[in-house]
C-alpha positions in Angstrom: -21.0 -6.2 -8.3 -23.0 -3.6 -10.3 -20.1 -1.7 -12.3 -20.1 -0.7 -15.8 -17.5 -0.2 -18.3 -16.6 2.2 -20.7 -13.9 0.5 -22.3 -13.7 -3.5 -23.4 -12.8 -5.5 -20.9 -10.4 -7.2 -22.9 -6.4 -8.5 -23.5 -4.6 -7.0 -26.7 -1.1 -6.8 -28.3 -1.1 -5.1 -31.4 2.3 -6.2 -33.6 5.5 -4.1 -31.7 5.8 -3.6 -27.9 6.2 -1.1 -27.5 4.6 1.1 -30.1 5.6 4.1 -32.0 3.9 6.5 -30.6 4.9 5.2 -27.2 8.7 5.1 -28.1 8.4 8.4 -29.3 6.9 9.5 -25.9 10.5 7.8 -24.5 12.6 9.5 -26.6 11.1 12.8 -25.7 11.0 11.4 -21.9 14.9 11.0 -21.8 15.5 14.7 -23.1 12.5 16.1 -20.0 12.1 13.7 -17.4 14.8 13.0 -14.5 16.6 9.6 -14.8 16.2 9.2 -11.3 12.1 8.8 -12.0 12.0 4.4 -13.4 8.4 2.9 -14.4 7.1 -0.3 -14.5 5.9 -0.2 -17.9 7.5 0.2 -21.3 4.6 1.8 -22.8 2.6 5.3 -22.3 -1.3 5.2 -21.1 -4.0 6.9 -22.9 -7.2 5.6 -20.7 -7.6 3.0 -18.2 -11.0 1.6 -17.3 -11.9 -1.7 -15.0 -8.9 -3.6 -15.1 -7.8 -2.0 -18.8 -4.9 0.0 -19.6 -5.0 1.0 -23.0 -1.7 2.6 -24.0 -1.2 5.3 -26.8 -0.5 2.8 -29.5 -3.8 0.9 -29.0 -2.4 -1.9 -26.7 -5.0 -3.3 -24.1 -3.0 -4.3 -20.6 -4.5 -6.1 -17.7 -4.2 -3.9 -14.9 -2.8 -6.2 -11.6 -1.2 -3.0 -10.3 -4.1 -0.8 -9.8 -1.2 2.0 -9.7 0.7 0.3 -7.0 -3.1 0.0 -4.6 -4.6 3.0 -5.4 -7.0 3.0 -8.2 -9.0 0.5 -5.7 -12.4 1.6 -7.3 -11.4 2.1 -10.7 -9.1 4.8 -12.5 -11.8 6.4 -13.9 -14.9 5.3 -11.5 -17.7 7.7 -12.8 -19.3 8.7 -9.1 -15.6 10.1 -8.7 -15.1 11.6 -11.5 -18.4 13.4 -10.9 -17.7 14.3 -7.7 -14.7 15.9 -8.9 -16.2 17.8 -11.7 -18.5 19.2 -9.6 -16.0 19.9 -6.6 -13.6 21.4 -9.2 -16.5 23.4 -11.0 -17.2 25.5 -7.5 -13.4 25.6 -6.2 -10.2 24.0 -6.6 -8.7 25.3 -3.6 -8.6 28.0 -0.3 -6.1 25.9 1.4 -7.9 24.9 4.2 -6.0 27.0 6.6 -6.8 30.0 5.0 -10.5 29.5 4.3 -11.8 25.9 5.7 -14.7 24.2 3.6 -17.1 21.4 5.0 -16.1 18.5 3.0 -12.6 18.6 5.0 -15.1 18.2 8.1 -17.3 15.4 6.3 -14.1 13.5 5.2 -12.6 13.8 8.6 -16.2 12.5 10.5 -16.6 9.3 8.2 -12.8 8.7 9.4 -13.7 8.5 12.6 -16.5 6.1 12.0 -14.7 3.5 9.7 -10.9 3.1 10.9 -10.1 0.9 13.5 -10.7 1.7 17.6 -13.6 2.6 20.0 -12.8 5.8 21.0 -12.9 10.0 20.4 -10.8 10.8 17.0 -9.6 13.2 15.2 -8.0 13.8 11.4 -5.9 16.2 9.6 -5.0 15.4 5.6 -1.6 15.6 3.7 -0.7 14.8 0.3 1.4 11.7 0.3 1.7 8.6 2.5 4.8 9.5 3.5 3.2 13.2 4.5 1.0 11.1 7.1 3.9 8.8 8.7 6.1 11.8 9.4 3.5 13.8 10.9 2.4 10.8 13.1 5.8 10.9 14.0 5.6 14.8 15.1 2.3 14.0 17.1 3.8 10.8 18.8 6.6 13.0 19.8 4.7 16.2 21.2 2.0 13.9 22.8 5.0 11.7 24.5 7.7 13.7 24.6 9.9 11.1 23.8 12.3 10.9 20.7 12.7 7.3 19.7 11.0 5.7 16.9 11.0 1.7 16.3 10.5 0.5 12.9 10.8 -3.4 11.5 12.7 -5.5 9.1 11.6 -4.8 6.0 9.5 -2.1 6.3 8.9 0.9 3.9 7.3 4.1 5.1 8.3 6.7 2.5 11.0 8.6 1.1 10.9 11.8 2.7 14.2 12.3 5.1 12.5 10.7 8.0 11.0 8.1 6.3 13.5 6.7 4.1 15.4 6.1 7.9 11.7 4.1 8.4 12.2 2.4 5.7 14.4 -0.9 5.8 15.3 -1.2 2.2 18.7 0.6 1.4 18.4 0.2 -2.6 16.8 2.2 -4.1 15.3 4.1 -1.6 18.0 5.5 0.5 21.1 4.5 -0.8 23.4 8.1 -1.3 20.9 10.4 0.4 22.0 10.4 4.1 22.9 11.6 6.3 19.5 10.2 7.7 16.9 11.4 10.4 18.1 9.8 14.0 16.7 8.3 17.1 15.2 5.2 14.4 15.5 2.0 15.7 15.3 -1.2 13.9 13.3 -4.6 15.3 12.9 -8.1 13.9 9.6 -8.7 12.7 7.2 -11.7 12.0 8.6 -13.4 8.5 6.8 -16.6 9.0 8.1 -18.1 5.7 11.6 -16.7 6.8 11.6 -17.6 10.8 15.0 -19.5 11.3 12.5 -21.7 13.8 9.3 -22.7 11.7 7.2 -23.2 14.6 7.9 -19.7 16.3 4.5 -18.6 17.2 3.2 -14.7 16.6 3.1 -13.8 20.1 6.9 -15.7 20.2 8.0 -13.4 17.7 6.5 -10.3 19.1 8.5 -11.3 22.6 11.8 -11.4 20.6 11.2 -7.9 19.5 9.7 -6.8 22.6 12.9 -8.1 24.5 15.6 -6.0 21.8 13.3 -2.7 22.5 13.7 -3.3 26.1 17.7 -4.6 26.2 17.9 -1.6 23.0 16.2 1.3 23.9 14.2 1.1 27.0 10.6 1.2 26.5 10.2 4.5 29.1 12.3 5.8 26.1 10.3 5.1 23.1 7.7 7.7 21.8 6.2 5.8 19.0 5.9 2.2 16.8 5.3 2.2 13.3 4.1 -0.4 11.7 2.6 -2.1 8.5 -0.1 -4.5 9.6 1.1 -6.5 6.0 4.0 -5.1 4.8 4.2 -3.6 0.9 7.6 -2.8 -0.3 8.5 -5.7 2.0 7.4 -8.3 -0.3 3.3 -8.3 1.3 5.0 -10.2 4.5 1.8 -11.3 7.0 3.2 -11.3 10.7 2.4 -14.8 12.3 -1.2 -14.2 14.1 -0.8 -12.6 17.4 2.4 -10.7 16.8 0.3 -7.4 15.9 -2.1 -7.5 19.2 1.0 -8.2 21.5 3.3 -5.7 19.8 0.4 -3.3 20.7 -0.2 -4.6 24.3 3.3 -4.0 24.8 3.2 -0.4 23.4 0.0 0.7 25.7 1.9 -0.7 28.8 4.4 1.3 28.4 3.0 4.7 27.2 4.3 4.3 23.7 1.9 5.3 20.6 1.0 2.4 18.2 1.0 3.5 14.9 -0.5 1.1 12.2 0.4 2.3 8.2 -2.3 1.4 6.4 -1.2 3.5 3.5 -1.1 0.3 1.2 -3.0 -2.4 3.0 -6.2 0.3 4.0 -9.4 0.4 2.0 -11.1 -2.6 1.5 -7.5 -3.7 0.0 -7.2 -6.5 2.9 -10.5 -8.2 2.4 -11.7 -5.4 5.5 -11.5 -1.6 5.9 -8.1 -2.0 7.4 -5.7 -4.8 7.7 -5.8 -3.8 11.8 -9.2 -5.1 11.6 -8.4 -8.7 11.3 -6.7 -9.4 14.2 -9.1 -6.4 16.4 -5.9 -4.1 16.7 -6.9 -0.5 17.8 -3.9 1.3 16.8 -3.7 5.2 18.3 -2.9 6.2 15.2 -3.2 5.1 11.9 -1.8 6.8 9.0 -4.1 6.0 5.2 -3.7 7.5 1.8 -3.3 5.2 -1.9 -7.0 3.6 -2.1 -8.6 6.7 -0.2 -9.4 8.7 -3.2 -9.7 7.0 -6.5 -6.1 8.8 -7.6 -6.4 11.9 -6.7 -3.4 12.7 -4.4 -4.3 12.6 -0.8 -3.5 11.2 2.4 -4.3 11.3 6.0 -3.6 10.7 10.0 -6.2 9.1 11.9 -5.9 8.5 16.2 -6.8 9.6 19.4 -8.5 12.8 20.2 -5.8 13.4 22.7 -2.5 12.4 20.8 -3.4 14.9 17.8 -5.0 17.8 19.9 -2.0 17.6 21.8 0.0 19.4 18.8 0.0 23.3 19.3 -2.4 25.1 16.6 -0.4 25.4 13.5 1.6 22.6 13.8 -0.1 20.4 11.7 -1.1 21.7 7.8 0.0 22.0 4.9 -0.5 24.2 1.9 -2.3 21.7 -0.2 -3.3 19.4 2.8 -6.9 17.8 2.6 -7.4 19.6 -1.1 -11.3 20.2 -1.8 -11.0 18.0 -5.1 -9.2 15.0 -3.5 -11.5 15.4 -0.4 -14.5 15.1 -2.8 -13.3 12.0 -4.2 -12.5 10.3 -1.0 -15.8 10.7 0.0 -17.3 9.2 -3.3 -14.6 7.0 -3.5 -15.9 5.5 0.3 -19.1 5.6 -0.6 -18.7 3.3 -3.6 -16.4 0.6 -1.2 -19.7 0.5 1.1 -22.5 0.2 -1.8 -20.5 -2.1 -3.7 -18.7 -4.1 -0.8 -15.3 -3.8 -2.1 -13.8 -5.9 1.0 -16.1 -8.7 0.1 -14.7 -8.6 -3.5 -11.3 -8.3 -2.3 -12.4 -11.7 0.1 -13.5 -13.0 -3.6 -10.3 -12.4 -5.2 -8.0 -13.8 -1.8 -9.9 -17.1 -2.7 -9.2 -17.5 -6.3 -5.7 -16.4 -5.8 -4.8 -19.0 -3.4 -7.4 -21.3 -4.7 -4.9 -21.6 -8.2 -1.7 -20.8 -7.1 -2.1 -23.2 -4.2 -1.9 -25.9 -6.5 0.6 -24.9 -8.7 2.9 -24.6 -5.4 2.9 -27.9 -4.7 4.0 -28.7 -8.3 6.8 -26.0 -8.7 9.3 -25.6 -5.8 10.2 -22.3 -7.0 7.1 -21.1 -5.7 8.6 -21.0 -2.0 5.5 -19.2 -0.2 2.0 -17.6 -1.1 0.7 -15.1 1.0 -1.4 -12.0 1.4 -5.0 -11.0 2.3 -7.7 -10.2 0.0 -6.4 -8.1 -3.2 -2.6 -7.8 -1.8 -1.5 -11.0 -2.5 1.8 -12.4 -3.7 4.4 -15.2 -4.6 7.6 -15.8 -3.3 10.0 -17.2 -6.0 13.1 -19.1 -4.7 15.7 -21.4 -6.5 14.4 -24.8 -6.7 14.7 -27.0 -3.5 15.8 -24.3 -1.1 14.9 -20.6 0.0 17.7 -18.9 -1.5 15.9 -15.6 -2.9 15.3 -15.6 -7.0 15.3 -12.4 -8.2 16.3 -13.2 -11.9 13.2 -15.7 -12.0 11.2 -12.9 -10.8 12.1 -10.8 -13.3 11.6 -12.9 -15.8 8.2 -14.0 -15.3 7.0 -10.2 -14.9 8.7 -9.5 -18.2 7.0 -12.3 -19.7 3.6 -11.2 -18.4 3.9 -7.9 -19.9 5.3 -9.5 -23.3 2.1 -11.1 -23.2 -0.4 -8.2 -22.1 -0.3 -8.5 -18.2 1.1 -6.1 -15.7 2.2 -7.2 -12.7 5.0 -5.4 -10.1 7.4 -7.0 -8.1 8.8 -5.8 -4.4 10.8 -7.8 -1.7 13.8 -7.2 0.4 15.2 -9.7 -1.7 13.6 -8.5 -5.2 12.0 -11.9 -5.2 8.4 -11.4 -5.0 5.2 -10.8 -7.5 2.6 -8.9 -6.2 -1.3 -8.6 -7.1 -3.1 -5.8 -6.9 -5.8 -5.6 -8.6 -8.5 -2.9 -8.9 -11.6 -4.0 -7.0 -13.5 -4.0 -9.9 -11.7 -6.1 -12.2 -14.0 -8.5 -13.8 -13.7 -12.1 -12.7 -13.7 -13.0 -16.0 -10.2 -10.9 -16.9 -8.7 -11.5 -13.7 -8.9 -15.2 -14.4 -7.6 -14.4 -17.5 -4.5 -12.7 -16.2 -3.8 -15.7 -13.9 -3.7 -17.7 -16.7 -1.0 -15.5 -18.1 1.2 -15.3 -14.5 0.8 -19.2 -14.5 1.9 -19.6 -18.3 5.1 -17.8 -17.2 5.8 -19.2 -14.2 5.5 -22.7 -15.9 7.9 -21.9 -18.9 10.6 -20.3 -16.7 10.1 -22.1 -13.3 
């Protein structure tokens, strides 16, 4: 991979974690900042490069978060800083329905191209991830005009009104902020480490849902599925193979829009363009933002010609929808995923992952399940000789990685799970480095 970098690639503590200046930053945080706002790290950034966070006391981090599958191509990947120099230099913003500009159009047409499905398409940008899930929700609705919504076990889709009822997990996302939006139903979904029967099969699982959104809801009744092809928040949960393309079957039989969330899983992430890809799904809609744009705050929906032109004019928009800026990284940022193959490197880092880690399974039974695709990978940690969920251990070990210059985030129903994220472009040579770390702590403390 031809990627250079500006700052050393390298691990470093210097004496107190954290450091002055960055516990003078929390101090002035606690008198400015809402309490309801929490972050992963202890310490304040001053530059990030590659897989290096350099904080403002001179400490050099290991990125494995990639701010939470975003910075997929680098937090400060030249062609996209460029692109938004240049962007910004001629306009930061007409709001597109007030004065429309052609990279909206360019952005929209490479879309089409690249997500998942053999038919006419058409785009519209938001903001946020959750932006894009609730106005596939408003299109699903129009285009059906039907009012129920099925979401899955562990699912997270946002934190808007109508996506925190998406979303499965109670703390923190929703708990206190109801009443919630209704017509949201909830469906068992493919846990294959999880499955009370080991041996359920994918297309078994997808029949046990299919069955409670029949016996439920009545499928002439639902407008829309929502789905993450590998759930994030979740804990990075793969569905058995062939729950996806049944679930999906199901939902064309029956007049109901499939909508994949890719928001996490989409860009190269996966080990493909989207994590629909691997098992051929053509969702009708699909709903992206995180990885599209190198950081800069955008998002988008994705689908059928029909479905989204079916929405009267001005119901779709948004004041800062689609911003020329973000647009122009987008479109640098794709470019760089093609030129550099991005879902091969992801493929690269899936193998090393489970290549390591693998092996250290079979030696520590706290390590109840590995799983992922690509560069969203994860470990399960349960108390030794069962399944029961370990969220202490898990906190633990990510504390000790960060003691020791590695950041890692956890996520899980259950709080039980490290994920991996790693920018795209993180050096084999630091990334084998951090696992070294991750499997230091996991020794000590499993």
């Amino acid at each position: 991979m031809d990627v250079t970098y500006r700052i050393e690639q390298k691990r470093q503590i210097n004496g107190a974690f954290p450091g002055p200046k960055s516990q003078a930053l929390a101090a002035r945080r606690a008198k400015a900042v809402a309490a309801g706002v929490a972050s992963s790290l202890p310490v304040y950034a001053a530059d990030v490069d590659g897989g290096i966070i350099v904080d403002v006391d001179g400490n050099q981090l290991i990125d494995l978060g990639s701010g939470i599958a975003v910075t997929t191509v680098g937090a400060s990947n030249p062609a996209v800083a460029k692109a938004v120099a240049e962007q910004a230099a001629r306009f930061t913003h007409t709001c597109f329905m007030v004065a429309p500009y052609e990279n909206y159009i360019e952005l929209a047409e490479k879309l089409a191209t690249i997500t998942p499905g053999h038919f006419e398409k058409r785009a519209v940008f938001f903001n946020s991830g959750a932006e894009a899930v609730e106005n596939a929700i408003k299109v699903a609705r129009v285009a059906t005009g039907r009012q129920a919504v099925v979401a899955f076990d562990h699912a997270y889709h946002g934190r808007t009104n109508l996506t925190m009822g998406l979303t499965a997990k109670a703390a923190p996302y929703k708990r206190g902020f109801g009443p919630l939006a209704p017509e949201i139903y909830r469906m068992p979904m493919s846990y294959p480490y999880r499955e009370e029967n080991p041996n359920i099969s994918g297309k078994e699982a997808a029949e046990r849902a299919i069955l409670a959104m029949e016996k439920q809801i009545g499928g002439d009744q639902i407008a829309a599925i929502i789905i993450e092809p590998i759930q994030g928040e979740g804990g990075f949960i793969v569905p058995a193979t062939g729950f996806l393309p049944r679930v999906a079957e199901w939902a064309k039989e029956n007049g109901i829009v499939f909508i994949a969330d890719e928001v996490q899983a989409g860009f190269a992430r996966s080990g493909a363009w989207f994590a629909s890809d691997i098992e051929g799904i053509e969702p009708d809609l699909v709903t992206v933002a995180k990885g599209i744009a190198g950081g800069m705050p955008l998002s988008g929906l994705i689908g059928r010609a029909e479905l989204l032109d079916s929405v009267h004019g001005g119901g779709l928009g948004g004041t800062y929808g689609g911003n020329p800026v973000a647009v122009a990284a987008a479109l640098e940022s794709i470019k760089f995923m093609e030129e550099q193959d991005l879902a091969g490197r992801a493929r690269q880092i899936e193998e090393q992952f489970f290549t390591r880690f693998g092996v250290i399974r079979k030696e520590i039974s706290a390590l109840g399940d590995i799983r992922g695709r690509g560069a969203m990978v994860a470990i399960e940690f349960v108390k030794a000789g069962g399944k029961e969920p370990d969220a202490a251990l898990t906190k633990k070990i990510a504390e000790e990685c960060l003691a020791e210059g590695v950041l890692i985030l956890t996520c899980g129903t259950y709080g039980n799970v490290v994920r991996l994220l790693p920018p795209l472009v993180i050096s084999d040579e630091l990334l084998s480095e951090a696992f070294d770390v991750l499997e230091a702590a996991i020794r000590k403390h499993a």
